[in-house]
C-alpha positions as CSV (number, residue, x, y, z in Angstrom):
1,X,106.5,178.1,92.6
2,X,105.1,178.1,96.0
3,X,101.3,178.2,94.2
4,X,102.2,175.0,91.9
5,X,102.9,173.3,95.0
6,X,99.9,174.3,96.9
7,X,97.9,173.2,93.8
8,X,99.4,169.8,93.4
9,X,98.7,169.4,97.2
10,X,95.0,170.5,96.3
11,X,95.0,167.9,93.7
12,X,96.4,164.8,95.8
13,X,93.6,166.1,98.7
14,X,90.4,165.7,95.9
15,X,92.4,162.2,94.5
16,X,93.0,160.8,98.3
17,X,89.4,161.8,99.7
18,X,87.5,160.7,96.4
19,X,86.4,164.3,95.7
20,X,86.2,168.3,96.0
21,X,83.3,167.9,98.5
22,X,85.0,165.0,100.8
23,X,88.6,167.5,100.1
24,X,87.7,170.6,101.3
25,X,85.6,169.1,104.6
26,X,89.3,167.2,105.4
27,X,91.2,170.7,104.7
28,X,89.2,173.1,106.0
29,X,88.9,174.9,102.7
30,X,85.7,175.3,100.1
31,X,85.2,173.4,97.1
32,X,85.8,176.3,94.7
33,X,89.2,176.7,96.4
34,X,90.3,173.4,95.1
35,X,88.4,173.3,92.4
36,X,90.5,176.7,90.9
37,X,93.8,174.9,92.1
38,X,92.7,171.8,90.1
39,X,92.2,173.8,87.0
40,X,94.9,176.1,87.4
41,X,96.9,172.8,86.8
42,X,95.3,171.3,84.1
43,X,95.4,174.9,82.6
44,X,99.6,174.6,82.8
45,X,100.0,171.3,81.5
46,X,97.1,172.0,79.2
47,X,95.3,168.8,79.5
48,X,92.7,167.6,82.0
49,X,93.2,165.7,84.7
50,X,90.1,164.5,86.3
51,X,86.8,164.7,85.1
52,X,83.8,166.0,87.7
53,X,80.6,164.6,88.1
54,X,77.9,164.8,90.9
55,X,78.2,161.9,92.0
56,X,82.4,160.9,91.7
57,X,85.2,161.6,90.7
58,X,87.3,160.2,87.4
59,X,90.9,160.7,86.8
60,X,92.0,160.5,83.1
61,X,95.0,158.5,81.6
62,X,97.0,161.4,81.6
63,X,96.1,162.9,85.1
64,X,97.0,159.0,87.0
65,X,100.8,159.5,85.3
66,X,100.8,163.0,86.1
67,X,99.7,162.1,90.0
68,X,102.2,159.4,90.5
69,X,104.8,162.0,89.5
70,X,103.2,164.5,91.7
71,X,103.6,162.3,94.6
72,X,106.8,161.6,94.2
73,X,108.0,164.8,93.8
74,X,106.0,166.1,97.0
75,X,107.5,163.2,98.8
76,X,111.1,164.2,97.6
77,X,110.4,168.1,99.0
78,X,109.1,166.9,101.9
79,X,112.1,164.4,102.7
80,X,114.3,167.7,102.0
81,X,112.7,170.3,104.1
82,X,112.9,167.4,107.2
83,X,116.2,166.9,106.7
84,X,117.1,170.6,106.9
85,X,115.0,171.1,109.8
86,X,116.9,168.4,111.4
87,X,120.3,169.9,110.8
88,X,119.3,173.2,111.7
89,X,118.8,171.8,115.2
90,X,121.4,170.8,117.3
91,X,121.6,167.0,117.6
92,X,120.5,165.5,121.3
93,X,119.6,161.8,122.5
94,X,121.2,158.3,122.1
95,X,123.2,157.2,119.3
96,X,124.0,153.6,118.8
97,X,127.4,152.6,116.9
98,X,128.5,149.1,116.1
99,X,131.8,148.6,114.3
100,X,134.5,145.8,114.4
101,X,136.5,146.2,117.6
102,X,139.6,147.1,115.7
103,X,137.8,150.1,113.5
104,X,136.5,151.1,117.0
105,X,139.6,151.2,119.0
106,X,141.6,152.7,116.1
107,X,139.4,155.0,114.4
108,X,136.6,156.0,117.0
109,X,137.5,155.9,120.2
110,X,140.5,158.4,120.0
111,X,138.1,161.1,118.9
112,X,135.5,160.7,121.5
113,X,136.4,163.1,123.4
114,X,136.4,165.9,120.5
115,X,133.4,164.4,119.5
116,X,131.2,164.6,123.0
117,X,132.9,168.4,122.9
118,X,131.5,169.4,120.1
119,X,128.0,167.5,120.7
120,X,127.6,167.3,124.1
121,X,123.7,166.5,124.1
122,X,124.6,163.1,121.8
123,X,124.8,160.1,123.7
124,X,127.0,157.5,122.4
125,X,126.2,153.9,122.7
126,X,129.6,151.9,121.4
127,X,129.3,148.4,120.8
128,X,131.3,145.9,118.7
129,X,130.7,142.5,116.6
130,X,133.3,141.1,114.4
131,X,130.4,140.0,111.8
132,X,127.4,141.6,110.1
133,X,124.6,142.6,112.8
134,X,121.0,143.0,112.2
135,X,120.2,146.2,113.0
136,X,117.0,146.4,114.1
137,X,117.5,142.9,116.1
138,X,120.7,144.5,118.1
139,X,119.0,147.9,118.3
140,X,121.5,149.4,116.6
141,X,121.3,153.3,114.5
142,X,124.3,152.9,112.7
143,X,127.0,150.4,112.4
144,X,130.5,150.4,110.1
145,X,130.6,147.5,107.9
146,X,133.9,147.1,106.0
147,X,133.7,144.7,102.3
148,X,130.9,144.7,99.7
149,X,127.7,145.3,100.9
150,X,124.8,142.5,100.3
151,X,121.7,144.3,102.4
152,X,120.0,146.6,99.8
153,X,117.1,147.6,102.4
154,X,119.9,149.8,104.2
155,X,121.1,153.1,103.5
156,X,125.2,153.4,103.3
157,X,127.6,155.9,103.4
158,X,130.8,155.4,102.2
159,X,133.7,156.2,104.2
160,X,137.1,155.5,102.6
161,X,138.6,152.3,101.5
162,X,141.4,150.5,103.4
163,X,144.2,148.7,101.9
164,X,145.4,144.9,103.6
165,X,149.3,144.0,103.7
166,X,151.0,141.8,105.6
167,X,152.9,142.2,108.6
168,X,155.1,140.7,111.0
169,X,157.4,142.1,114.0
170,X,161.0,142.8,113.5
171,X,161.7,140.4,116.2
172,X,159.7,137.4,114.5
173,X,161.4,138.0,111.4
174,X,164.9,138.1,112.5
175,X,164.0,134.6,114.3
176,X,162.4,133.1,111.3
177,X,163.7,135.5,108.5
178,X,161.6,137.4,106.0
179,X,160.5,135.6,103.3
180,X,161.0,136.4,99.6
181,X,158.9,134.8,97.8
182,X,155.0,134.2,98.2
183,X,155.6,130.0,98.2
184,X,158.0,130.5,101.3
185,X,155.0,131.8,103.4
186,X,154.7,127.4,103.6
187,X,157.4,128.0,106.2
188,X,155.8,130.5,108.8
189,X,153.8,131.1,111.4
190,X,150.2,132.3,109.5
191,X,147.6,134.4,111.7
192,X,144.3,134.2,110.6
193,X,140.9,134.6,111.3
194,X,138.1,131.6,112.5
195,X,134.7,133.6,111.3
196,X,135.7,135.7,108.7
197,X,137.1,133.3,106.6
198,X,136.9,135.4,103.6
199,X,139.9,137.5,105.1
200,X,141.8,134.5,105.1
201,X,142.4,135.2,101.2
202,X,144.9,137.5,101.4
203,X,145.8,139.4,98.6
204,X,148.9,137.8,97.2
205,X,149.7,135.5,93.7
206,X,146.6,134.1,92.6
207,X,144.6,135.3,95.9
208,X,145.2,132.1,97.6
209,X,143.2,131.4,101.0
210,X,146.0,130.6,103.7
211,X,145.6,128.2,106.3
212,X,146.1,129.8,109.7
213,X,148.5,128.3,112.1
214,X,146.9,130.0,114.7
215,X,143.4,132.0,114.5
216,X,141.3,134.4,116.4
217,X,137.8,136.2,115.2
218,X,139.4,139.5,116.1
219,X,141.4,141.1,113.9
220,X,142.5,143.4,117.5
221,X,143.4,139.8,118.9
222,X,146.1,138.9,115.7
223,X,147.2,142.5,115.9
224,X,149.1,141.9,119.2
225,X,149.6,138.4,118.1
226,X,151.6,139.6,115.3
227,X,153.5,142.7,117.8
228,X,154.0,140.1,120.2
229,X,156.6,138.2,117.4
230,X,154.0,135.4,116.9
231,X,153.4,135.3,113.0
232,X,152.4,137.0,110.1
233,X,149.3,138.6,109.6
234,X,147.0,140.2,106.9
235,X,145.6,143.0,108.5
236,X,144.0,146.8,107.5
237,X,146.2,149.5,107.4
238,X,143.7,151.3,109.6
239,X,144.7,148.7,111.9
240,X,148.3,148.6,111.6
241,X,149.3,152.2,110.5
242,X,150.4,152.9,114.1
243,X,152.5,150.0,114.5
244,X,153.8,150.0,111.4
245,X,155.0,153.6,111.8
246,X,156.6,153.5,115.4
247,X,159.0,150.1,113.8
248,X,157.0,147.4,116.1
249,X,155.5,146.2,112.6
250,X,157.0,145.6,109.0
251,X,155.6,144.8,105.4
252,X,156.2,141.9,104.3
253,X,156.4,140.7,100.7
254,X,155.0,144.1,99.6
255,X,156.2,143.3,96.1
256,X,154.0,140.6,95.7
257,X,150.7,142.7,97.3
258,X,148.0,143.1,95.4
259,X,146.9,146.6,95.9
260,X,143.3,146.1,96.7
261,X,141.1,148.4,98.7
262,X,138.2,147.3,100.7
263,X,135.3,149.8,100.9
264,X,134.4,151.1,104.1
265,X,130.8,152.2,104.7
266,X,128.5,153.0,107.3
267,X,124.8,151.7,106.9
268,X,121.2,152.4,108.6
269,X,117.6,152.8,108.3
270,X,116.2,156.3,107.3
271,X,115.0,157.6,110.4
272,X,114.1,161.6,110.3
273,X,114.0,161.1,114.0
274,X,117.9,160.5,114.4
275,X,119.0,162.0,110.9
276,X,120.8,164.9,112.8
277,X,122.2,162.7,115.4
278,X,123.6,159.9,112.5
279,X,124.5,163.3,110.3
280,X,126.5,165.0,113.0
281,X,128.3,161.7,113.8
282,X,129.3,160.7,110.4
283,X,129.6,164.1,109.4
284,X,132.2,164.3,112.3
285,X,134.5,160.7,111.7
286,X,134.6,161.0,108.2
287,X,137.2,163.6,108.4
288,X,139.6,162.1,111.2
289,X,139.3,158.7,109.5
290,X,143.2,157.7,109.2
291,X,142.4,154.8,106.5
């Protein structure tokens, strides 16, 4: 197997330079070299591949197909053997992570510690937006992007999925009582969100968009709002999980709750250069993740 690939390297060097001559001055390597490698080839697939003349070099139907698959292929080995390199060496240098301030504090930060333990030569740049970055414009390696994706040019890893419910304190609900039906929601206190308006649907009857009493881009922000006995909220269970388990938090009209799951997904730019650092992060977080 090793040969074959030498031989289809052989034939993308004669393609690339424009001939055996031009070839085997680039390589280091004499003409009959490639030229064997060439016909050992078209021997194989038992059909020729280029024709030689003195003075150029012309590549039949079936050799440009057979070259485009060729390339592709080497590329795919190549991008494979890189990869392992990578995670054969032990990650080092800067890592820059952008999530949502609530996925950071609640799914992030309480691992940094095990984290920097077990990668001590990974430097961690955290930073949060509660909308869609550009990447390359906030100089950002990877960022966590919860919801359908829309940027194709990135490369995502999915994560999990995350359920919403809504929630409300004990103490807000024995002042206002806990309503039973979706159309009593009228009478309450709605927290909601100013940027992300798509959150504002929340997940109950027909998937009706609220109007928020009172509004905050964070969802962090109308997570204290909602354990400091303000109002209801619509909020991940990433996000409320703690609360909800220690009693400061309760579901409300969890009959009525759709059951839908947004996807969670980290997304970046290929870069060899930090695949080991991204690798060893993700690698890490995906199995603490408490979605």
């Amino acid at each position: 197997m090793k040969s074959r690939w030498d031989d289809l390297e052989a034939l993308l060097a004669v393609v690339d330079a424009g001939g055996f001559t031009a070839a085997a001055e680039r390589l280091g390597t004499s003409t009959a070299r490639l030229s064997r490698a060439v016909s050992r080839l078209e021997q194989r697939l038992e059909t020729t591949l280029v024709h030689r003349t003195t003075r150029r070099l012309d590549i039949t139907e079936e050799g440009e197909a057979f070259i485009a698959q060729a390339r592709q292929a080497l590329g795919t080995l190549e991008t494979a053997e890189e990869a392992l390199t990578v995670r054969r060496r032990e990650p080092a240098g800067r890592l820059r992570v952008d999530a949502a301030t609530p996925f950071l504090l609640h799914q992030i930060v309480p691992h940094l510690a095990d984290f920097h333990a077990a990668y001590p030569k990974v430097r961690l740049e955290l930073t949060t937006h509660e909308t869609n970055i550009d990447l390359i414009e906030q100089r950002t390696d990877v960022a966590i992007r919860i919801g359908r994706l829309e940027d194709s040019t990135l490369h995502a890893r999915p994560l999990g999925h995350s359920r919403r419910r809504l929630v409300a304190s004990p103490a807000y609900l024995e002042r206002y009582g806990t309503p039973r039906h979706v159309e009593e929601l009228a009478h309450h206190v709605l927290l909601g969100f100013t940027h992300l308006t798509q959150l504002n649907r929340w997940p109950i009857g027909d998937g009706r968009t609220i109007q928020p009493t009172l509004a905050s881009s964070s969802g962090e922000a109308l997570l204290q709002m909602a354990e400091a006995d303000v109002g209801i909220a619509c909020l991940a269970d990433f996000l409320t999980r703690g609360a909800r388990q220690a009693g400061r938090l309760r579901v409300v009209l969890d009959d009525a709750t759709h059951e839908r799951h947004e996807p969670i997904q980290a997304v970046y730019y290929r870069n060899t250069a930090l695949h080991g650092r991204i690798n060893a992060f993700l690698d890490f977080f995906a199995g603490r993740l408490t979605l």
